[in-house]
N, C-alpha and C positions, 0 to 999 in steps of 0.2 A: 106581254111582249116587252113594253118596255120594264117588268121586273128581269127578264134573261138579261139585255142588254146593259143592263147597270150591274146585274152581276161579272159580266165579259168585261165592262170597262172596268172595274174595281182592281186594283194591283194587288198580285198574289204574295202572301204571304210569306213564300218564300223568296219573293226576285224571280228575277228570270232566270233562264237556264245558262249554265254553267259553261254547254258545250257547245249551241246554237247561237246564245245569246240572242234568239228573236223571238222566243214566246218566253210565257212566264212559265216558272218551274212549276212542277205539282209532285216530285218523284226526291226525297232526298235518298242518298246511298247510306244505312245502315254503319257503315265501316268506316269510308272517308267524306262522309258528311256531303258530297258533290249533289247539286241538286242539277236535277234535268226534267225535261216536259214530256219526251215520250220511251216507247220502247228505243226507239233507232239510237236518242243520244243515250240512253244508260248502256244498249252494248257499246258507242262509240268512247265512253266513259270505262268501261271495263278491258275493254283489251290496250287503250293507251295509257291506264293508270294500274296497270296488271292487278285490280283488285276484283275480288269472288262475290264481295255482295255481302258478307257475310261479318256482322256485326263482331268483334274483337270481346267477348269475351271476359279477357282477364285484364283488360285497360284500364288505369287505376283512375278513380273516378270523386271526385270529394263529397262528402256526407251531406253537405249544404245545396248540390245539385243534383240528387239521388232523388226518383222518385219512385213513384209504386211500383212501373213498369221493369226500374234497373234492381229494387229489392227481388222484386217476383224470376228473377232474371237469373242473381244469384244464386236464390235458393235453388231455382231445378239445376243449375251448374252444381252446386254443390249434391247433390241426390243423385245426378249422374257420374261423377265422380266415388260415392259411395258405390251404388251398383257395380262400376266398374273394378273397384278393388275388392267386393266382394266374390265376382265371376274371378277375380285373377286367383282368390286363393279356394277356391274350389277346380280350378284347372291343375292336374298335377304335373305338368309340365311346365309351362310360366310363374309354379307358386314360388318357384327357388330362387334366389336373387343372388348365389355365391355358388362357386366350384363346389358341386358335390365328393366328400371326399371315396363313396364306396363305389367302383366300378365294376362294369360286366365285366365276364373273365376274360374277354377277347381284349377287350382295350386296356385291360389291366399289364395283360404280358407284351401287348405290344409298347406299350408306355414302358417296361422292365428293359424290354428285350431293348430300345433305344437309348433307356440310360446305361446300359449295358458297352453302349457302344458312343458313350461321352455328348450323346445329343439328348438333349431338356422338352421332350414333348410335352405341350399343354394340350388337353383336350377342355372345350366348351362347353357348354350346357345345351343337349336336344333340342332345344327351340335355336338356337343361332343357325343360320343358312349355311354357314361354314361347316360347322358339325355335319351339317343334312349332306353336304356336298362331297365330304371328304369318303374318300374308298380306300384308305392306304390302310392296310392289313399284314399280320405277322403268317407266313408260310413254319407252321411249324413242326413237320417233318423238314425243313428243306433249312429252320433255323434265319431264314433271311426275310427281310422285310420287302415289301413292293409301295413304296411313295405313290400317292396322288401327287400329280407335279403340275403346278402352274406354271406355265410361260408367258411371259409378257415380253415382245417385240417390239423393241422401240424403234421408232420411226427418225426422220430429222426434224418434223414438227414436235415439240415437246407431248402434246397434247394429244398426239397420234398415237396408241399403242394397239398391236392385235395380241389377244388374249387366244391361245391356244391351249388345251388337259388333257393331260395324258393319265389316263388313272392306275395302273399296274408298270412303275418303271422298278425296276432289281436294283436295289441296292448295289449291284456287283458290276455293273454297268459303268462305265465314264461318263459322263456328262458329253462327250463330242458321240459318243456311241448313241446316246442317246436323242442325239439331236439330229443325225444325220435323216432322219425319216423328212422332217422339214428342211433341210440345208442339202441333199443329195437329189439331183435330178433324175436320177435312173429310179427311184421308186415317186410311187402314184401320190402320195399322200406331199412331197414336194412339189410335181406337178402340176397337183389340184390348188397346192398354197402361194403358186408362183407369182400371180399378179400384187400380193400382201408381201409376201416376201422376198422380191422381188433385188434389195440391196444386200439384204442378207446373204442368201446363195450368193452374190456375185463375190462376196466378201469374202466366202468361205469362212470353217471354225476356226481356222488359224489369226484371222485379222476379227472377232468375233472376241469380246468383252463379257464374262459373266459375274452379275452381279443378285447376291441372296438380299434380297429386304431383312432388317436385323429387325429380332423382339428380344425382350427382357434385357436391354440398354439404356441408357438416357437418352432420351429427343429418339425414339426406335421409330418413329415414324418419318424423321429424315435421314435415316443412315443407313447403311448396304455396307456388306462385306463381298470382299474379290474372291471369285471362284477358277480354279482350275479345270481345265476341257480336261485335259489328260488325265485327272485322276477320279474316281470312281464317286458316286454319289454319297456312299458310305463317308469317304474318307474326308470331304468336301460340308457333312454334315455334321461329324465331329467337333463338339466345344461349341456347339450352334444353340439357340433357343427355338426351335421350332411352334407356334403357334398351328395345331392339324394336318395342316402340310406346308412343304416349303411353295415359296414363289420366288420366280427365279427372271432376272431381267435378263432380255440379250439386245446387246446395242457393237453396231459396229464402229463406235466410238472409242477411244481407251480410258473415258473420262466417265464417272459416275452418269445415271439417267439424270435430268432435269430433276430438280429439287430433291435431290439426297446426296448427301456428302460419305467421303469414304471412311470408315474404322481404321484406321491404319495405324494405331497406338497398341503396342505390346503389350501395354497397360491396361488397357484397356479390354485388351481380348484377356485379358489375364483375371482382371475382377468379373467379367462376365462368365468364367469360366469356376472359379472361386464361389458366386453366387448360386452356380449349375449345381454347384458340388455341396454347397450347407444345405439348399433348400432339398439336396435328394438326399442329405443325411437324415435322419431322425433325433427328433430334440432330446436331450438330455437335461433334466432340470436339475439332476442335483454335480454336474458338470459345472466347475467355474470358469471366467475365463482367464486367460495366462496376465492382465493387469491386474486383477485380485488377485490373482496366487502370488504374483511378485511383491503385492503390497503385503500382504497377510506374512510371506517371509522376510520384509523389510522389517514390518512392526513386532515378528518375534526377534529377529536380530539385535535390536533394538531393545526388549525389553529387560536384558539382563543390564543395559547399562544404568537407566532408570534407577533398576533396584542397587545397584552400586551407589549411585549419588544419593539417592535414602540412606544407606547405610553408611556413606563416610559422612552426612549431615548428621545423623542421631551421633557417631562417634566424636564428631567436634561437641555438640551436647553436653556431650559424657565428659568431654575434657575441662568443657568452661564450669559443668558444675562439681567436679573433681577440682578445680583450681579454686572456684570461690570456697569450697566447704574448706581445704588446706587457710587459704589464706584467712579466715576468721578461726580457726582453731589458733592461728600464729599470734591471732589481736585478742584472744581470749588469755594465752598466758601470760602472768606476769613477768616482769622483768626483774 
């Protein structure tokens, strides 16, 4: 009896607890070291310090405080890690880590049939959710494409967007044509979107802002290009980069969405368009480019002068030693 009770008074090894602060701790946290004495303060310790429990891993740790526990530790990290990139290259889907260049024939001609018509489809790699999502397909009797089309509705809270897919829109279509199924209240599918959309319809397409998320530009992830309602999707996707399908913002603003700035440089759309146009060329290796051709006919230009100043240097040569042989023949005769 009295061995338990000098064990109870003895102060615990670790302090007391961290979250209570009225018993002693018995429980340290793996990850952020927080000691506590029961179940109740480590959840009360995990949801106020949002941590899982779960010791870090790859936390750099010095040689000199390493023990058996943190070597034993890294090795199965490291053999889990092997396993793991062993199963990725026996998976023939996740084994590719770059744009496949040989395509099925369906997305081959759809990929043709869009640079056909001045827009830069990227296709993904089958494991990307984008790729799985995407439905946009070439009708090839009919010659016309049918976009997967994102809409993204921006709200007046930045933060607020509803995300609406349309998976078969025609090419041949306008963008307000397109849009009226959400922005028209005589059909059902606005009806149904009316508590969402709610500033939009009031706004109508006419007071209604579109903007394309831009790829294959600099900072593409803050910047959008202006679209017109009035004209057709085709025409609107022209000189574009498309990444699978477009996504398309509509804001009853006239000002870009929250955090994206507009393209609005000539020059800009002009190298992106220049870019569109070499990467769908095919390389030519034995093609020079137009600054070595200019230099290469700089330096033939050039080389005939060269050979002229060799040629009047060896003739002054010929003259000094033309003049000395004279004038020692002159000190050679008597007088």
């Amino acid at each position: 009896m009295t061995e338990t009770n000098s064990q109870a008074a003895r102060p615990s090894r670790l302090g007391n607890c961290e979250v209570c602060a009225s018993q002693a701790a018995r429980y340290a946290c793996p990850k952020c070291e927080v000691k506590t004495c029961c179940v109740a303060c480590v959840q009360i310790h995990k949801r106020e310090l949002n941590c899982d429990g779960k010791r870090d891993r790859t936390k750099f740790m010095p040689i000199s405080a390493m023990t058996e526990r943190e070597f034993m530790s890294d090795y199965c990290f490291l053999e889990e890690c092997t396993r793991y990139t062993e199963d990725r290259k026996q998976d023939q889907i996740k084994r590719y880590t770059q744009q496949q260049r040989q395509l099925p024939l369906p997305q081959h001609r759809l990929r043709k049939a869009a640079q056909e018509r001045g827009t830069r489809l990227q296709l993904l790699l089958p494991n990307f959710s984008r790729h799985k999502e995407n439905t946009t397909y070439l009708n090839w009797k009919q010659r016309r494409i049918y976009w997967h089309i994102e809409w993204l509705f921006v709200h007046a809270t930045a933060s607020s967007v509803t995300r609406l897919v349309d998976k078969h829109c025609d090419e041949e279509r306008t963008l307000a044509d397109l849009l009226s199924k959400y922005l028209d209240l005589l059909q059902a599918e606005a009806l149904e979107q009316r508590k969402l959309l709610q500033h939009h319809q009031t706004a109508g397409i006419g007071q209604l802002s579109l903007w394309l998320r831009a790829e294959g530009v600099q900072r593409s992830g803050q910047r959008c290009y202006r679209l017109a309602a009035h004209q057709t999707l085709r025409a609107n996707l022209a000189g574009k980069t498309i990444v699978e399908f477009p996504a398309i913002y509509i804001s009853y603003e006239a000002r870009p969405p929250a955090g994206y700035d507009l393209i609005d440089s000539d020059e800009e759309v002009e190298a992106a368009k220049s870019n569109n146009k070499r990467s769908q060329q095919p390389q030519d290796p034995e093609a020079k480019p137009a600054a070595k051709r200019n230099k290469a006919a700089a330096k033939s230009t050039q080389q005939p002068e060269l050979h002229d100043i060799y040629g009047l240097a060896g003739s002054f040569a010929a003259d000094d030693n033309s003049c000395s042989s004279s004038s020692s023949d002159e000190e050679a005769q008597p007088n």
